[in-house]
C-alpha positions in Angstrom: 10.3 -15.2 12.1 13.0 -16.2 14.0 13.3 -14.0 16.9 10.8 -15.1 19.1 9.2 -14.4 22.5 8.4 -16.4 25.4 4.7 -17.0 26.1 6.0 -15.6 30.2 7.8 -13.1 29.2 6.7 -9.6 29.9 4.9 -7.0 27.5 7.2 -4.4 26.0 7.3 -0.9 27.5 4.4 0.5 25.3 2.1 -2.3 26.4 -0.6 -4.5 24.5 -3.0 -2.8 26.3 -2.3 1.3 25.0 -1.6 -0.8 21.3 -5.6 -2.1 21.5 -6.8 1.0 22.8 -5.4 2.9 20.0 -6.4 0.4 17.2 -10.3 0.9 18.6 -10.2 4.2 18.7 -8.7 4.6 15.7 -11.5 2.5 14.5 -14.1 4.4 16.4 -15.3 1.3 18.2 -16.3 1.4 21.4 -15.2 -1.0 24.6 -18.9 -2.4 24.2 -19.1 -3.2 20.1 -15.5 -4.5 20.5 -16.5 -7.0 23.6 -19.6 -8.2 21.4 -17.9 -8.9 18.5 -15.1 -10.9 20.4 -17.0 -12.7 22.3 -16.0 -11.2 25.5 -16.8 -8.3 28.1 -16.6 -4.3 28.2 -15.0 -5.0 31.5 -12.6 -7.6 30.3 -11.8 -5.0 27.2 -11.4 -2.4 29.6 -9.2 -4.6 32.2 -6.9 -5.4 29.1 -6.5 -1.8 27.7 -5.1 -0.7 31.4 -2.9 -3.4 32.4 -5.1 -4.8 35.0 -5.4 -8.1 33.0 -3.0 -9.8 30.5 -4.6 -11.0 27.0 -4.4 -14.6 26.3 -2.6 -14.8 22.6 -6.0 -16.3 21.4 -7.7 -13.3 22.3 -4.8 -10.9 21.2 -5.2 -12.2 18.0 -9.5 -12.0 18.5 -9.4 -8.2 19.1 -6.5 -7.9 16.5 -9.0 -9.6 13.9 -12.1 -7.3 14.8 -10.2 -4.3 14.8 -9.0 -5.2 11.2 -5.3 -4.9 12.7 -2.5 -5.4 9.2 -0.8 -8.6 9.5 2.6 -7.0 10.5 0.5 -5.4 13.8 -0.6 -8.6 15.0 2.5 -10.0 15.2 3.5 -6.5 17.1 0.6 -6.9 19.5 2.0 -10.5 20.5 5.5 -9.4 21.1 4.2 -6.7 23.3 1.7 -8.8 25.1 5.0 -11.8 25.5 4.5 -14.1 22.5 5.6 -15.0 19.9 4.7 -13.8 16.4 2.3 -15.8 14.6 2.9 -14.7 10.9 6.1 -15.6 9.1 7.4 -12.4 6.7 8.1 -14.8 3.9 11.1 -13.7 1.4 9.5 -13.0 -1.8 12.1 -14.9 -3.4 11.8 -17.6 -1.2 10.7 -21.4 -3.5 7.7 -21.4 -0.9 6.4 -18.1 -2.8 6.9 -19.2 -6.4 3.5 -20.4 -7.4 2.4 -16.9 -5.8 5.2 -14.8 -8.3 4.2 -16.8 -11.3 0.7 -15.9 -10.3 1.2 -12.5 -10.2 3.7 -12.1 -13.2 1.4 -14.2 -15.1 -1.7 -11.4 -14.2 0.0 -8.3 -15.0 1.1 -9.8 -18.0 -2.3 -10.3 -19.1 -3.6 -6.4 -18.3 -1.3 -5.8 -21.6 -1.1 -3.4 -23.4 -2.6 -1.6 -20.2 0.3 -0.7 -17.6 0.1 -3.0 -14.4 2.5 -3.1 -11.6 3.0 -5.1 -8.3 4.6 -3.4 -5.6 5.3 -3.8 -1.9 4.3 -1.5 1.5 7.1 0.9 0.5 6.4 1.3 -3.3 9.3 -0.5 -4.0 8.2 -2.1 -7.7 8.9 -5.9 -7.4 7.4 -6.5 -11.2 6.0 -4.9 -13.9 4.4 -5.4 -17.8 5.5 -3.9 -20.9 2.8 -1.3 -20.4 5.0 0.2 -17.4 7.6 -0.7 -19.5 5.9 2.2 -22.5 5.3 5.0 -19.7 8.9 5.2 -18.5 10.8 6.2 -21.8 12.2 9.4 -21.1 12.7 8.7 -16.9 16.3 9.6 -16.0 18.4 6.3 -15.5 19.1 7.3 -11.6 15.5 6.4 -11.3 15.3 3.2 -13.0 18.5 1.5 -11.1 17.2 -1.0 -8.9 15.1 -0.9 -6.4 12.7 1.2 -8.6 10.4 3.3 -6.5 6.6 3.7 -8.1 5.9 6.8 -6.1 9.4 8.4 -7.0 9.1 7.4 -10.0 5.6 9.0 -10.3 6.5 12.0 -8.5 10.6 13.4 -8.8 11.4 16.0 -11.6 13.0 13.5 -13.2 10.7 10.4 -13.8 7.2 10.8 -15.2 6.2 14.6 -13.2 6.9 16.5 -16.4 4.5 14.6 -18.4 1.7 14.4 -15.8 -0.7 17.2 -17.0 -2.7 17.2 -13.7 0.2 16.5 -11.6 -0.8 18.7 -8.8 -4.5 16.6 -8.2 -2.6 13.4 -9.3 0.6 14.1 -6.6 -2.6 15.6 -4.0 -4.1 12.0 -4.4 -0.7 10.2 -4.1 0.1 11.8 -1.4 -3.2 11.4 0.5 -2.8 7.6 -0.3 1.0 7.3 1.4 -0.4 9.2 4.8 -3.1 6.8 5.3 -0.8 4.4 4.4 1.3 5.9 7.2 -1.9 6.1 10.1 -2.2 2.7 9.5 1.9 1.2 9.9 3.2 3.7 11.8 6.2 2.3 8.9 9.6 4.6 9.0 10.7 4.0 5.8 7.3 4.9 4.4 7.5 8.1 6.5 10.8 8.9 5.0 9.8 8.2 1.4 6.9 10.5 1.9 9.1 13.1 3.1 11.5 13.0 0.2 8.6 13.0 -2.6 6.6 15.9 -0.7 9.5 18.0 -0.9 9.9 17.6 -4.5 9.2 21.1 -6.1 6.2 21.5 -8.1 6.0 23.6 -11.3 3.4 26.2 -11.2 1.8 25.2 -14.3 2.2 22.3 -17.0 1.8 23.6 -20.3 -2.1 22.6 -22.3 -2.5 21.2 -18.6 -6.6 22.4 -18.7 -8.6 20.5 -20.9 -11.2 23.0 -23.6 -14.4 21.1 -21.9 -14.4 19.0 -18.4 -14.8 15.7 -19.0 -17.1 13.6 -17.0 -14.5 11.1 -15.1 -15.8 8.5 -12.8 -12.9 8.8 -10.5 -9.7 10.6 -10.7 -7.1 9.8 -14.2 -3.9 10.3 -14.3 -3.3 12.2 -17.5 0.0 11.8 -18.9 1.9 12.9 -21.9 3.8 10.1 -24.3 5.6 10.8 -27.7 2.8 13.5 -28.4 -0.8 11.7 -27.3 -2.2 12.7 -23.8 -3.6 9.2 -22.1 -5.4 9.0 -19.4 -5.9 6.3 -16.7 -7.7 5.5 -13.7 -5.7 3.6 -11.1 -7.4 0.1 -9.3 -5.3 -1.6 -6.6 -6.0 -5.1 -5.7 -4.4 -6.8 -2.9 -4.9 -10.3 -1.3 -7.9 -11.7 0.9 -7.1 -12.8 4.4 -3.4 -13.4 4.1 -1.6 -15.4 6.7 2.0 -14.1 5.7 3.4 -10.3 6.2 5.2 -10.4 2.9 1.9 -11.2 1.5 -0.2 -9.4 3.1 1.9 -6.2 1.7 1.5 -6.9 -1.8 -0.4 -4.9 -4.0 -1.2 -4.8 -7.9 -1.6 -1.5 -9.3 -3.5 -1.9 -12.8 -3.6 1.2 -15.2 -7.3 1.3 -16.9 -7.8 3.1 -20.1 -10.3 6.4 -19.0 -11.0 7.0 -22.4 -11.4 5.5 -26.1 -8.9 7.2 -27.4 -6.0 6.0 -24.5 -7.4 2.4 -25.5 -6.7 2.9 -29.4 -3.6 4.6 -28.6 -2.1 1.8 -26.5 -3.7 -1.2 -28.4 -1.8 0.1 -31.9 1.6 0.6 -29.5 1.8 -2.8 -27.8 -0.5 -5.0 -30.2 
């Protein structure tokens, strides 16, 4: 980053102290379990959560690690305690980052013919397999001009909601995802994309949307219509261990497992 802080200059309005405080109780540790796993004292913890005592940036970024802080709050935390961020928000397009898009190009492309995706904290889609490729015939063009949005996408009347047959447990579950997505970045543009997508209406029923007999799922599919055949998925999300750059540290891979044989037939004969 390039705006930076001075190691004397004074905490922002809101405070390091409040910010910790919040991130514990969010994380329902107390002043005690926090102090023992830094290496530190409840009194100290509690001297740094008022004001009476300004964090060293060492220890800023201590309580940040034990609180599982996202990378993009630590660097907040510094700025309000007066230093200066210590993770850089790489462009993705940036030559540092190419072995890291090859990478992940290279793994998506080898989930095929299952649909795999990588996108960024906002759902924006920054690449994507010819299995994504399959599920978005039909999507209106407005959708598909860059930036593409996953979660729009997913959820507008346009893109792939008409073909969802549970789309009210599958939008349920997006939308459950995207507000503790929200508790945990306090992000306004994530806030305004939920807003959008929530207010997308909802049609009372999709047609053959109840199944004859239950079937036993392990987790949740997303059942979706294409040229005919119903195929349903189960959504895993991978992201990176310990990453030491924001951009990084936002990336996600959404893969699209097969739930059933007959989605794995279906797909294998379409994308040999």
């Amino acid at each position: 980053m390039t705006a930076l802080v001075s190691g004397t200059s004074p905490a922002t309005d809101r405070g390091v102290g409040p910010m910790l405080r919040a991130w514990r109780e969010r994380r329902r540790v107390s002043q005690l379990e926090l102090a023992l796993r830094a290496d530190s004292s409840a009194r100290h913890i509690s001297f740094v959560e008022t004001g009476r005592s300004r964090p060293s940036e060492e220890m800023v970024l201590r309580l940040a690690e034990h609180l599982d802080v996202p990378v993009r709050e630590r660097n907040a935390l510094l700025l309000a305690a007066g230093y200066a961020p210590h993770y850089p928000e790489t462009p993705l397009d940036d030559p540092a980052l190419g072995a890291l898009r090859e990478g992940m190009e290279r793994l998506i492309r080898g989930y095929e013919p299952y649909p795999a995706l990588v996108v960024d904290a906002t759902y924006r889609v920054l690449a994507a397999n010819r299995g994504i490729a399959m599920l978005m015939d039909g999507v209106a063009e407005h959708l598909l001009t860059p930036p593409l949005n996953a979660i729009r996408l997913t959820l507008h009347p346009d893109g792939l909601a008409p073909r969802i047959r549970n789309l009210r447990e599958w939008r349920g579950h997006l939308l459950e995802q995207m507000e503790r997505q929200i508790a945990l970045h306090r992000s306004r543009p994530l806030r305004e994309l939920y807003d959008e997508v929530a207010a997308y209406p909802v049609p009372e029923s999709v047609p053959g949307a109840e199944p004859d007999e239950p079937v036993p799922y392990f987790a949740l599919p997303m059942q979706i219509e294409h040229e005919g055949h119903v195929l349903s998925f189960i959504s895993s999300i991978s992201t990176f261990n310990t990453p030491m750059d924001v951009t990084v540290a936002e990336l996600a891979i959404e893969t699209l497992l097969p739930a059933d044989p007959a989605t794995v037939k279906y797909l294998q004969a379409l994308l040999p």
